[in-house]
C-alpha positions as CSV (number, residue, x, y, z in Angstrom):
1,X,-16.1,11.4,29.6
2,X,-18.6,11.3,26.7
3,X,-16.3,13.9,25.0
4,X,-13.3,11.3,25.3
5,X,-15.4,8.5,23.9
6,X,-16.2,10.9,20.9
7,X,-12.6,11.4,20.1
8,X,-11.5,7.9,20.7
9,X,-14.5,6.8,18.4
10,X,-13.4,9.2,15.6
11,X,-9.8,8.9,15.8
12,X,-10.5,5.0,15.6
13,X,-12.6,5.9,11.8
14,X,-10.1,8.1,11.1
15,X,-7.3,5.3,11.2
16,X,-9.7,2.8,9.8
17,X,-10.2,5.4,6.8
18,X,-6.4,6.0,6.1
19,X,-5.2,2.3,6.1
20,X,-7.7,1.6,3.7
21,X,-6.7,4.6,1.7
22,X,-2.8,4.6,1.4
23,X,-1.0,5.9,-1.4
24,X,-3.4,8.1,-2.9
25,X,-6.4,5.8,-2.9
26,X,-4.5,3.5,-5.3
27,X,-3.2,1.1,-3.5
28,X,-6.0,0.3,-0.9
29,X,-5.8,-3.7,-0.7
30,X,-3.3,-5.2,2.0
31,X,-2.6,-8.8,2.4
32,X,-0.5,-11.1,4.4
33,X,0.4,-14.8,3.3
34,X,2.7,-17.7,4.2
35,X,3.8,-21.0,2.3
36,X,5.0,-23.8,5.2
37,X,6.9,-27.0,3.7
38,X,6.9,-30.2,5.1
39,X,10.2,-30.3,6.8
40,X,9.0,-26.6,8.8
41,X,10.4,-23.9,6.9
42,X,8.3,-21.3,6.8
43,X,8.3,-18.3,3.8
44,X,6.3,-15.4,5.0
45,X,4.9,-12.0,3.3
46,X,3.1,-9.2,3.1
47,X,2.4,-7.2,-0.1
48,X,-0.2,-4.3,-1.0
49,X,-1.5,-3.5,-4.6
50,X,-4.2,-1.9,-6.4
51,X,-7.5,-3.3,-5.7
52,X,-9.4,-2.2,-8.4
53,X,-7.7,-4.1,-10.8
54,X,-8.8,-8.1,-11.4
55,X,-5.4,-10.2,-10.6
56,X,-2.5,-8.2,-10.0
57,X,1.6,-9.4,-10.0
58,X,4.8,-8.9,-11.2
59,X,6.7,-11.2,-13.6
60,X,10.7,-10.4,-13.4
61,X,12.8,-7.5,-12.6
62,X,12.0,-3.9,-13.2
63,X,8.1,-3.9,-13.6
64,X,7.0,-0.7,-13.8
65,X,4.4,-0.3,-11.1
66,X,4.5,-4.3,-10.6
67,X,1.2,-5.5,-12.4
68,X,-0.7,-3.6,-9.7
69,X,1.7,-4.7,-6.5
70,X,3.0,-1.7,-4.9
71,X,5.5,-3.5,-2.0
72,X,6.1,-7.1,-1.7
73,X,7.8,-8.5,1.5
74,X,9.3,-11.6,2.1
75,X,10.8,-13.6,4.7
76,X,12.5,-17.2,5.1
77,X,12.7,-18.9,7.8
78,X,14.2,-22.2,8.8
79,X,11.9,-25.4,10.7
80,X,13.1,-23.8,14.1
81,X,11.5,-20.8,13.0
82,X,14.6,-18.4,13.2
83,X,14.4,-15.6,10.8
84,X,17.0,-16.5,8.2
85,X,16.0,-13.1,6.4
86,X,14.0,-10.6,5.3
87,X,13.9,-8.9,1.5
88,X,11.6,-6.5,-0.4
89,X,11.3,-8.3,-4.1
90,X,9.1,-5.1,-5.2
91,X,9.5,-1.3,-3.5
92,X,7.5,1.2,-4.8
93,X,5.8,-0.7,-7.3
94,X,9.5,-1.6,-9.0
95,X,10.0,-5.3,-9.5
96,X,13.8,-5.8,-7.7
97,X,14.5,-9.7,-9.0
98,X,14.7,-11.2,-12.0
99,X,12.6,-14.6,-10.5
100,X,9.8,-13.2,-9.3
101,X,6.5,-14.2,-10.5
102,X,3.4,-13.7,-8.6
103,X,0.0,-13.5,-8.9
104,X,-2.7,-12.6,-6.5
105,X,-6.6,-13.1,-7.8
106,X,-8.3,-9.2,-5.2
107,X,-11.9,-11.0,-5.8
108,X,-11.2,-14.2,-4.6
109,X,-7.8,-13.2,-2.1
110,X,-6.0,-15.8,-3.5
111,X,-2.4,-16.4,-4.7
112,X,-2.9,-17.7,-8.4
113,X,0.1,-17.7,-10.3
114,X,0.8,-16.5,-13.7
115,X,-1.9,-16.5,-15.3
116,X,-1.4,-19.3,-17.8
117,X,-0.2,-22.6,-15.8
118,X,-0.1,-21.8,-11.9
119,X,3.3,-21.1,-11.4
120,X,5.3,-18.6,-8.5
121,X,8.6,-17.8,-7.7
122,X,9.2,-16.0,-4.8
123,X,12.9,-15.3,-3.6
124,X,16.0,-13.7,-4.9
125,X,18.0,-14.6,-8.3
126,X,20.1,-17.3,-6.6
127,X,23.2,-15.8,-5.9
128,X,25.2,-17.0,-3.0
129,X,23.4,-16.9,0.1
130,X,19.9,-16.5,-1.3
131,X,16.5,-18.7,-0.9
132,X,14.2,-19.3,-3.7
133,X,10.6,-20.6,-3.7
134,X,9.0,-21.7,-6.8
135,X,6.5,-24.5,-8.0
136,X,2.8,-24.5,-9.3
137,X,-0.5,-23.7,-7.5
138,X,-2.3,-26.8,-6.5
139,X,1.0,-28.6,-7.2
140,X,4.8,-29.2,-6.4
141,X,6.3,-26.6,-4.8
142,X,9.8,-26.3,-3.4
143,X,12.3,-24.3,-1.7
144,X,16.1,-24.0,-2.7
145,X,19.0,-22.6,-1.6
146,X,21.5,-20.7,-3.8
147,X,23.6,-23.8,-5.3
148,X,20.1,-25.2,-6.3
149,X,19.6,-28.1,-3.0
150,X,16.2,-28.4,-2.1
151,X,15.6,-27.6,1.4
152,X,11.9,-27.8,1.5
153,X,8.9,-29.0,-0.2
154,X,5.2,-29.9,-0.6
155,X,4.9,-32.5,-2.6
156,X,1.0,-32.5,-3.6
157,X,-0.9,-29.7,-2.8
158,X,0.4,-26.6,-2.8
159,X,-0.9,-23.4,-1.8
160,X,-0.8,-20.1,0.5
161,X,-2.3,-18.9,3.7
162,X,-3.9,-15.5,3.1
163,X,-4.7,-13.4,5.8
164,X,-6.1,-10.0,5.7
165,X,-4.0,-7.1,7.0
166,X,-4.5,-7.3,10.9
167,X,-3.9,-3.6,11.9
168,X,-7.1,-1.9,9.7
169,X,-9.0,-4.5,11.2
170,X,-7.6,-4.0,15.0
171,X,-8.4,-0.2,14.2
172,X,-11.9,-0.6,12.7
173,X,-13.1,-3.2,15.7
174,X,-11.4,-0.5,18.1
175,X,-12.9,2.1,16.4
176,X,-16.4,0.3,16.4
177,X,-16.1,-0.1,20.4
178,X,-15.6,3.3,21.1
179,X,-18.5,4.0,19.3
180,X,-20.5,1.6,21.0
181,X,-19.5,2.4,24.4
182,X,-20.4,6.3,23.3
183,X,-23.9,4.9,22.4
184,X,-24.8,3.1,25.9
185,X,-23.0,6.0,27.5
186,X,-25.9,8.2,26.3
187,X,-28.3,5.7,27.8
């Protein structure tokens, strides 16, 4: 039994210890985030980037390595809160959309903006079909469909949920209990 515990305890660091690590030891920081309007749609995402640098973001298509973002995910969906759909505006740290611009402060954990005014976009270049969600931090912020209707906004106000990556911290509490269940084992 104790010998279980032990491997359950390590393989739990172990996990910790690679989630936190991916991509070389680059790309260590992992966030989720989500932007709700006032009529219910909802624009969820989940991005990773390099930690060690201040505020990191792309701005437009083809960014080499992204400002520090390795993989940005996005997904729209409407005030029922049925997936409409799901892109990836950077893969591999290569910007995929002309409007992008995004800017996330890995002191503070918060979505900033560019750096001179506050502003996002977040979407695809607003062909037919696509969504698009731009406006200013603290601000107006809205979401638009391809022929340029708005179909959400927040008038006043605007900002992000972020929300640490849940699986390192489901491994490194898991991790944590197997090595406290090892320790009053021994007692």
């Amino acid at each position: 039994m104790k010998h279980k515990q032990s491997i359950l305890g390590l393989l739990g660091c172990v996990l910790v210890s690679s989630s936190f690590c991916a991509d070389a030891g680059i790309y260590n920081g992992h966030n989720l985030f989500e932007w709700i309007g006032e009529g219910g749609y909802v624009v969820s995402g989940n991005f990773n980037y390099d930690n060690t640098m201040p505020i990191v973001g792309a701005d437009g298509s083809g960014d080499v390595l992204a400002g520090g973002i390795q993989n940005l995910t996005v997904s729209f969906f409407n005030p029922s809160k049925t997936l409409l759909y799901t892109i990836q505006n950077i893969s591999n740290g290569i910007s995929n959309y002309d409007l992008l611009n995004f800017h996330f402060d890995t002191a503070l954990k918060q979505i900033v903006g560019d750096n001179a005014n506050g502003l996002f976009n977040i979407g695809q270049d607003l062909v037919s079909g696509d969504l698009h969600l731009n406006g200013a931090i603290g601000g107006y912020s809205n979401l638009i469909n391809y022929a340029g209707d708005t179909l959400d906004e927040i008038q006043n106000g605007t900002g992000f949920t972020v929300i640490p990556e849940p699986t390192s911290l489901a491994l490194f509490t898991i991790g944590l209990a197997a090595l406290a269940s090892r320790k009053s084992v021994k007692k």
